[in-house]
KOLZAPA-417956 format. One line per field, with one value per residue (C-alpha): x, y, z; residue in one letter. Coordinates in steps of 0.05 Angstrom, whole numbers. Each point is the difference from the previous one (the first is absolute). Example, Ala and Ser with C-alpha at 12.3 -4.5 7.8 and 13.67 -1.06 7.14 Angstrom:
% residues 2
east	c(246  27)
north	c(-90  69)
up	c(156  -13)
residuo	c(A  S)
//
This chain:
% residues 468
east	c(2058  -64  43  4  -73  -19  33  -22  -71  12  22  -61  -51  37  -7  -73  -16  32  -59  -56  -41  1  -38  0  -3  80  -10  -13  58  -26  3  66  24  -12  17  76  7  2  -10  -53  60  37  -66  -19  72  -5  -63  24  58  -54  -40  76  3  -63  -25  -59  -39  -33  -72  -6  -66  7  67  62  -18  45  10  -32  47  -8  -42  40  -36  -7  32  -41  37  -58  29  56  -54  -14  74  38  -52  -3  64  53  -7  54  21  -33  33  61  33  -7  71  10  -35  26  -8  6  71  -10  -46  25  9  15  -35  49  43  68  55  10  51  50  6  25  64  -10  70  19  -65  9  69  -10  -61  54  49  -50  -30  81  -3  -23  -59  -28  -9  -3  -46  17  -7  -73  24  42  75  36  41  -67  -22  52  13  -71  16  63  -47  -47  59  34  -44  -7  15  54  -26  -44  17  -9  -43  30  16  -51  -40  -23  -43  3  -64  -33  -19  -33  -74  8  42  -57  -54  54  10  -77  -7  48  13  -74  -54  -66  -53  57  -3  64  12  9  12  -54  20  46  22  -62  47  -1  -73  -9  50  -38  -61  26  29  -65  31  -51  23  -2  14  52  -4  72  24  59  32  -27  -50  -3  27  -60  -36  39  -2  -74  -11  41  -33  -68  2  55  34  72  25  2  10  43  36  50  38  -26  -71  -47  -37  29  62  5  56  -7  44  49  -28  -69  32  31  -72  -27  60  -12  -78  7  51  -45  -65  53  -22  32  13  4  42  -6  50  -11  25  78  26  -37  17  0  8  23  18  -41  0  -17  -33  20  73  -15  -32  38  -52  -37  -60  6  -11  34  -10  49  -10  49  -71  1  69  33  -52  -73  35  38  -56  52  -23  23  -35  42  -30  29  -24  -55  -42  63  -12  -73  8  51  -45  -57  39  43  -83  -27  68  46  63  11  37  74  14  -39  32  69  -13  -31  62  48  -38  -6  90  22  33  -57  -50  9  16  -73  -37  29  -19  -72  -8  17  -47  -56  16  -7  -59  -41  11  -16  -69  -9  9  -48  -56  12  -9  -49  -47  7  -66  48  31  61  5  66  61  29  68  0  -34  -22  -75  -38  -57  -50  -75  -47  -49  -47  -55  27  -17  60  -16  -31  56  47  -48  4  75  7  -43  46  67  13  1  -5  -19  -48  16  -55  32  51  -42  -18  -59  -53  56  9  -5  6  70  36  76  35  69  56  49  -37  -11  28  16  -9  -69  -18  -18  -48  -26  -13  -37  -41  -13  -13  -53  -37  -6  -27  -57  -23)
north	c(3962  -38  -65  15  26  -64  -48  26  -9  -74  -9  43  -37  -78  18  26  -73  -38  16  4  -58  -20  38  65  60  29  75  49  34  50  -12  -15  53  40  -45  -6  69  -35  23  -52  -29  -25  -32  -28  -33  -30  -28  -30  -33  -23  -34  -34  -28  -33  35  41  0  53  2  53  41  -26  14  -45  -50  -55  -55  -58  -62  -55  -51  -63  -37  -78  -44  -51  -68  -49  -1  -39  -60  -17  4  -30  -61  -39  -4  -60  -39  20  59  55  45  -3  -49  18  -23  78  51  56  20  50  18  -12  -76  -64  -26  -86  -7  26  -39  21  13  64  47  -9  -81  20  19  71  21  -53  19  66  1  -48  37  66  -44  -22  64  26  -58  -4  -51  64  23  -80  -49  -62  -64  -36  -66  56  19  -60  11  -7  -55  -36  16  -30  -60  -11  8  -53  -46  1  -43  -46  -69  -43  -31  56  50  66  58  48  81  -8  -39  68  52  57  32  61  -42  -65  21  16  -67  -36  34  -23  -76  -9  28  -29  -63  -21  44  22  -42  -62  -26  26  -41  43  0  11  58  34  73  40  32  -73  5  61  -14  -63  38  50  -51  -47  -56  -47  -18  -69  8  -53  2  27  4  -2  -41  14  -44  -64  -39  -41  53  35  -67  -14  75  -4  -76  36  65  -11  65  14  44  11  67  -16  43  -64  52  43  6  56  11  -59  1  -76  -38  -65  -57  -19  -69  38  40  -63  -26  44  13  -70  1  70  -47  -53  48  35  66  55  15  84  11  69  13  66  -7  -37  57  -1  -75  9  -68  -34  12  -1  -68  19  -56  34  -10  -84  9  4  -19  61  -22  48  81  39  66  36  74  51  52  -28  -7  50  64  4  54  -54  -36  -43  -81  -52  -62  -56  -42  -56  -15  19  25  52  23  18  25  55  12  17  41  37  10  37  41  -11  -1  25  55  1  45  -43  -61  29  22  -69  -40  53  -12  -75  -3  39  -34  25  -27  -58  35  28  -58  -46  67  -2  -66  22  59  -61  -41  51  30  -61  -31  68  3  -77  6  70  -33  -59  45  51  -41  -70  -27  36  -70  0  -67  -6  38  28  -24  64  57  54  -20  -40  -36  7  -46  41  -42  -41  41  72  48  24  50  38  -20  34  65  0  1  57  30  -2  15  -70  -21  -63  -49  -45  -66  -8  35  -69  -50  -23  -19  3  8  -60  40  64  35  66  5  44  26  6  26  78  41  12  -63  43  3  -75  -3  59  -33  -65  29  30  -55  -42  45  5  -84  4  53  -36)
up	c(1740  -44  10  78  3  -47  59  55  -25  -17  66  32  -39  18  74  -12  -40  53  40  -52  -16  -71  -52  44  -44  4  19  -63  -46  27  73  -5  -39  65  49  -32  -31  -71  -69  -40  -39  53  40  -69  -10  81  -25  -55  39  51  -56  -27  68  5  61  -38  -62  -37  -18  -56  20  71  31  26  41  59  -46  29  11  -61  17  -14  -62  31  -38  -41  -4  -11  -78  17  36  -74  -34  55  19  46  42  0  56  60  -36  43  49  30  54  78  -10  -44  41  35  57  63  23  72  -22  19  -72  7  -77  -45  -41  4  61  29  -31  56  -14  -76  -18  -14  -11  -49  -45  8  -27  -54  -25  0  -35  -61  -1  -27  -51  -58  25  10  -67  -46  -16  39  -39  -2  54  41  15  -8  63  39  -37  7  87  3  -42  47  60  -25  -28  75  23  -52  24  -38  -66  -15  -61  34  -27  -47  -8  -60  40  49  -23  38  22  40  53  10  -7  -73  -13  33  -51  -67  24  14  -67  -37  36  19  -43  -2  31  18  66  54  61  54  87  40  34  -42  -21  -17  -56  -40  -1  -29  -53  -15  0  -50  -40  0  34  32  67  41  74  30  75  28  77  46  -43  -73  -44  9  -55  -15  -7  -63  -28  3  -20  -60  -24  17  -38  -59  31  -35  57  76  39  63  53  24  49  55  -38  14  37  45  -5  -10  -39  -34  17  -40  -18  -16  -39  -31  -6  -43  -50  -17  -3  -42  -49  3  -34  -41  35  26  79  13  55  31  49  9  64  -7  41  52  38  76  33  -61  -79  -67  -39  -68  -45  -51  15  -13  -63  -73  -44  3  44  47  -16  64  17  49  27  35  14  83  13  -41  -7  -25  -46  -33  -41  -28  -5  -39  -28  -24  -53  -53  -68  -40  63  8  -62  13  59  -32  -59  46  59  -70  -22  62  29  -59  48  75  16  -5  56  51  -26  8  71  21  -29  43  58  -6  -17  58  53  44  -25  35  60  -8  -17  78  39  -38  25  66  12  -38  51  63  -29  -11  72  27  -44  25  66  1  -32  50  73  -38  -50  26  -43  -64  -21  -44  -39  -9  16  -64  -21  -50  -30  25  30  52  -15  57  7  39  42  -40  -20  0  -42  -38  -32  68  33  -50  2  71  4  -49  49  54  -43  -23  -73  -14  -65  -2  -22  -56  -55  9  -19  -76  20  71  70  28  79  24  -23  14  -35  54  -36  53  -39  -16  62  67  43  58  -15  -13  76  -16  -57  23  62  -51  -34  57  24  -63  2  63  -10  -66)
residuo	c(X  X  X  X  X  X  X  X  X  X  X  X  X  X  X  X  X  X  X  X  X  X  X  X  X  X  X  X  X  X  X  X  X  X  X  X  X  X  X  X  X  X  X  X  X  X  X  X  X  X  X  X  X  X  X  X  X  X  X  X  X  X  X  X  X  X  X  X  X  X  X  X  X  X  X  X  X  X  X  X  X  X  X  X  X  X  X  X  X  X  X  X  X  X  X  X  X  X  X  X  X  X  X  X  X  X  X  X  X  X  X  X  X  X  X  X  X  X  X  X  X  X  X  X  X  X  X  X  X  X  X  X  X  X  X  X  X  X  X  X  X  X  X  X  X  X  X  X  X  X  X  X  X  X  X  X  X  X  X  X  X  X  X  X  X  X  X  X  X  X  X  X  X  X  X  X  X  X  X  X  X  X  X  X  X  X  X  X  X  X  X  X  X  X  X  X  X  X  X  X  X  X  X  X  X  X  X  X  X  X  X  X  X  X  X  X  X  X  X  X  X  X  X  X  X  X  X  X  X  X  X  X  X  X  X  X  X  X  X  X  X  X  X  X  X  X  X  X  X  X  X  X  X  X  X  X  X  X  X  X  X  X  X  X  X  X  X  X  X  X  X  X  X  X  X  X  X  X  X  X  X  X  X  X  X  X  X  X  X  X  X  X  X  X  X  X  X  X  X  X  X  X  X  X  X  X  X  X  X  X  X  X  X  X  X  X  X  X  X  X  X  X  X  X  X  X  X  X  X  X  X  X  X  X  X  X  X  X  X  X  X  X  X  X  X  X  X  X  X  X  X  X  X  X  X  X  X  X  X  X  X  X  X  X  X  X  X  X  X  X  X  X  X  X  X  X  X  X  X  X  X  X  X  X  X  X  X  X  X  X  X  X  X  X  X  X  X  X  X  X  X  X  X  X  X  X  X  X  X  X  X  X  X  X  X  X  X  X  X  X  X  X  X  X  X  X  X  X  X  X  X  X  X  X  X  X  X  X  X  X  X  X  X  X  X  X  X  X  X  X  X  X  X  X  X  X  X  X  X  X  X  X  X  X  X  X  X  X)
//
């Protein structure tokens, strides 16, 4: 009966703070003693529970009292101003490229393809099948499974033209994704402070590995149809560079691909200075109107350092990468990728190798380049009715973007906020350029979010380059 008596007076005296303001006086032992019929043991043990829950606070001499709610105690960073210093250069914040954002938005900045473009069954099984191995539960060797290394040797080595001595299973090194290969060849292949040739625009994600790895930068002016050769040449001659960043297929943001004599071009200048050529092609998978051409694939002699991913075509899940390397600069690269991560996981290496041996895969990767295809005429031929003065360079023959000039002048970045606005996300073409934007850029991704709204979006965008 003191238990029930003891409850119903916690509950009483909850409903009664509910409405009292905070640091009301809570009604006397006494008071409630005859308000519940109690006995001054069983008020003084609903007290005490009161007081356990936070809701009052006794004042000896003065009573029990609605505890007021905690002020919260501001937090005082301005410490870490002094230990932290000043920041790197191009190290702060995120990319426009990595934000979330509302379910119902119009989102053309991300990154990746929509969900329904991957091949959700085959990951999904193959991720069920290595989670029963014993992947699951074992270290996986420093350079990868050798199975994996050695299917993106064979991918590499089948287009190797006759004569050449094609890459190696010991020549891949199997990474989590090509961001954090980028940050161990800048490192180990170029250093701190040493000069890196690099297109102008090219993937923000370069940059910041650059800037984390203290790589000084030198723009080389890239369009519809890559840098021109001249160009690298003078820019090596002029700066003593040893290296040169280059997306030779279906670049981003523009989607461009070399040709094959340009990339012939440069193989030979890079020879000629005894550097090093760095050939993302983060995007092999994705050809629409015509297929990758690796550099990489002409080269034996260890000049170029290739990097190959499966994150857009397989499953952002999957951050399985590969970088294929000869020589001594192989050997860095392994010490410094075994220094930071050690070795990536097993499991996710022994799903991406099922996925990329079934039968279809293939089948996958010709209906990706389908749905590509439809979904960048249909974002073309939007922006051409519904934002005429929106001008896109050149179509892309790959990738996953369009690379749009605004009309001379505009203001991007109001533009950009302006769209959001409206539903539209969009990235602004600054964070693409090493150095000052050569116009006024938006990368519009056609390969995230609903083609049914592209005419929606484009009207959008249309509207907001006409009221600025």
């Amino acid at each position: 009966m003191s238990q029930d008596s003891s409850d119903r007076i916690v509950a009483g005296v909850r409903e009664w703070i509910a409405t009292a303001s905070p640091g009301a006086r809570v009604p006397s032992n006494r008071a409630l003693m005859a308000e519940y019929g109690a006995s001054p043991v069983t008020v003084q043990k609903a007290m005490q529970q009161l007081v356990r829950l936070g809701l009052v606070e006794s004042r000896p001499g003065a009573g029990t009292f609605v505890r007021a709610a905690p002020r919260a105690r501001t937090a005082d960073y301005g410490w870490q101003t002094a230990a932290l210093g000043t920041a790197p250069t191009g190290l702060i914040g995120l990319s426009s490229t990595q934000r979330t954002v509302a379910p119902d938005a119009i989102g053309l900045h991300s990154g990746y393809p929509a969900v329904d473009l991957l091949p959700q069954r085959l990951v999904r099984q193959a991720l069920v099948r290595a989670a029963r191995s014993d992947a699951a539960l074992t270290r996986s060797p420093a350079a990868g499974l050798p199975e994996l290394q050695a299917w993106f040797a064979g991918e590499l080595a089948s287009a190797a033209p006759a004569g050449i001595t094609p890459a190696s299973a010991r020549d891949a090194l199997i990474i989590s994704g090509s961001q954090s290969g980028l940050s161990s060849i800048f490192r180990a292949v170029v250093g701190v402070g040493q000069p890196l040739l690099i297109e102008s625009p090219t993937y923000w994600g370069a940059m910041l590995a650059a800037a984390q790895a203290g790589v000084v930068l030198v723009p080389i002016p890239s369009g519809p149809h890559g840098p021109d050769p001249d160009d690298v040449e003078r820019a090596f001659t002029q700066t003593g560079a040893r290296a040169f960043y280059a997306q030779p297929n279906f670049a981003n943001p523009t989607g461009a691909q070399w040709p094959i004599a340009t990339g012939e071009a440069v193989l030979e200048t890079v020879r000629r200075h005894g550097a090093f050529l760095i050939e993302d092609d983060w995007a092999h998978d994705l050809g629409i109107d015509t297929d990758p051409h690796p550099i990489a694939a002409s080269d034996d002699d260890g000049h170029v350092v290739y990097l190959r991913s499966l994150t857009k075509s397989a499953s952002p899940a999957l951050r399985v990468a590969a970088v294929i390397a000869r020589g001594p600069a192989r050997d860095r690269i392994l010490a410094d990728r075994a220094a930071e991560s050690m070795y990536v996981s097993g499991l996710l290496q022994a799903a991406a190798l099922d996925v990329v041996t079934q039968p279809a895969w293939r089948t996958h990767l010709r209906g990706f380049r389908e749905h590509l295809r439809v979904r960048r005429d249909l974002l073309i031929s939007s922006l051409a009715a519904h934002a005429p003065s929106a001008h896109v360079e050149g179509v892309p023959v790959g990738g996953l973007n369009l690379w749009v000039r605004l009309p001379e002048g505009t203001d991007v970045v109001q533009v950009v906020r302006e769209c959001e606005v409206r539903g539209v996300i969009i990235a602004p073409g600054h964070e693409w350029f090493p150095a000052e934007p050569s116009g006024s850029y938006v990368r519009l991704n056609y390969a995230n979010a609903d083609p049914a709204r592209f005419t929606e979006a484009a009207g959008i965008l249309g509207a907001v380059l006409d009221g600025v």
